[in-house]
N, C-alpha and C positions, 0 to 999 in steps of 0.2 A: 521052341522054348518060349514061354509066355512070361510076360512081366520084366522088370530091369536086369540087365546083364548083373552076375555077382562080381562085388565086389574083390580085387587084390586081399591077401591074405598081409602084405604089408601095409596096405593102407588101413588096415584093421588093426595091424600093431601103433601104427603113428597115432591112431585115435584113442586109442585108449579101451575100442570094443572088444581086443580078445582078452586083456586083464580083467576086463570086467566082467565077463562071462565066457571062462576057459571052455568051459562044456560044449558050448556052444557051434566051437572051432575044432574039436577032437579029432574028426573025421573028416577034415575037408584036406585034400591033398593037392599041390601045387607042383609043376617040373620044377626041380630044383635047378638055377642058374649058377652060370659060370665065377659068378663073385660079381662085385662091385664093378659100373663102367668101365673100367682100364684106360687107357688112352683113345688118343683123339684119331681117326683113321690118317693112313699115310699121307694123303692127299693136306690134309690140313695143316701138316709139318714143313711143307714148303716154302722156302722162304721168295717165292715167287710168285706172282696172280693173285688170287684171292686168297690163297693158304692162311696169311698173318692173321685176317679179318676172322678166317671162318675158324682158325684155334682161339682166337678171342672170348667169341661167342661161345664156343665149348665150354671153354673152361667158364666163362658167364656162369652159362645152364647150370653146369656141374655142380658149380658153389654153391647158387639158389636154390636148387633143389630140394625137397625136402631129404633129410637124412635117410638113408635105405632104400628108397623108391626106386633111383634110376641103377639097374644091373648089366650086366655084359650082355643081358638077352634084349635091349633098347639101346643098345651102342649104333645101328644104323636107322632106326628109327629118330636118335637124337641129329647123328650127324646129317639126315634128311632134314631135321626142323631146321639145324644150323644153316641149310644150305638156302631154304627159304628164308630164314630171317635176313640172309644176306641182299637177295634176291629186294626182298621187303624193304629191308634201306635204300635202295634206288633210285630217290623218289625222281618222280617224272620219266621213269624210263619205261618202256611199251609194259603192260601186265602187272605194272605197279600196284595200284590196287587190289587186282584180284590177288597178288602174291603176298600181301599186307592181310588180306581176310583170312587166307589158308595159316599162316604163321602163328594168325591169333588164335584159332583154332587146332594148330598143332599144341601149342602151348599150353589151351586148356587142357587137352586130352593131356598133358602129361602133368597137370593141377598144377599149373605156374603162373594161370590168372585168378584173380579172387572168385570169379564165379568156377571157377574150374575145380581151386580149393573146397570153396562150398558143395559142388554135387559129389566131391571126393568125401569132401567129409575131415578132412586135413587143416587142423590151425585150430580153428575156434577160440573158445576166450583161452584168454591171458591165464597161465596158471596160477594158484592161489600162493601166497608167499608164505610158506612157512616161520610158524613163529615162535623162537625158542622161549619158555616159560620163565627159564632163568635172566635173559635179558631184558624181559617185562618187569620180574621184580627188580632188578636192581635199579632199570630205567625211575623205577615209583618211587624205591626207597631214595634214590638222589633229588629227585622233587620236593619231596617231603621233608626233606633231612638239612 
């Protein structure tokens, strides 16, 4: 297969490409996932070792994520970035650095850094703020008046 990997059919919804051109997406089909992330793996629920740390960070990811992106089919792919970023805080401990470069690149690959966002394609500008016509006039006629 030649040229860029295609893109997520979610990350096409959070951009705004498949409302824009439904046609475009009719026939592209994706396994359907088990739902939303779920919880955090067992290990993480222990109130002993690293567990506190590495549900923290979970639940971190989860929050900042963008809406719909992370599903139950990235549940051990998240909990492996968790377990790096843990890893990652370590500072001074042997593999320090290289465990700090892989994290940062886990995290793009799941578009949680700005460049990450960017080759996703996710964010972009600020939406436009809608503006009710009626609040305009009245805004004018109280100036004036």
């Amino acid at each position: 297969m030649a040229g860029r990997p295609r893109k997520a059919n979610a990350i096409h919804e959070i951009t705004g490409a498949k409302a824009k051109n439904p046609q475009r997406f009719h026939d592209r089909e994706e396994p359907e996932t088990a739902g939303p992330i779920g919880d955090p793996p067992a290990d993480f629920l222990s109130e002993h070792g690293s567990g506190p740390k590495l549900l923290a960070l979970w639940n971190k990811l989860v929050a900042e994520a963008p809406i719909g992106l992370l599903t139950a089919s990235d549940s051990e792919y998240l909990a492996a970035v968790c377990r790096m970023g843990l890893e990652a805080s370590r500072v001074g401990s042997k593999g320090y650095r290289q465990a700090l470069k892989e994290y940062g690149l886990m995290l793009k690959g799941l578009g949680m850094t700005p460049e990450g966002r960017a080759i996703r394609g996710i964010g972009g500008k600020a939406p436009k703020k809608t503006v009710n016509p009626l609040d305009e006039f009245t805004r004018a006629r109280q100036r004036a008046g």
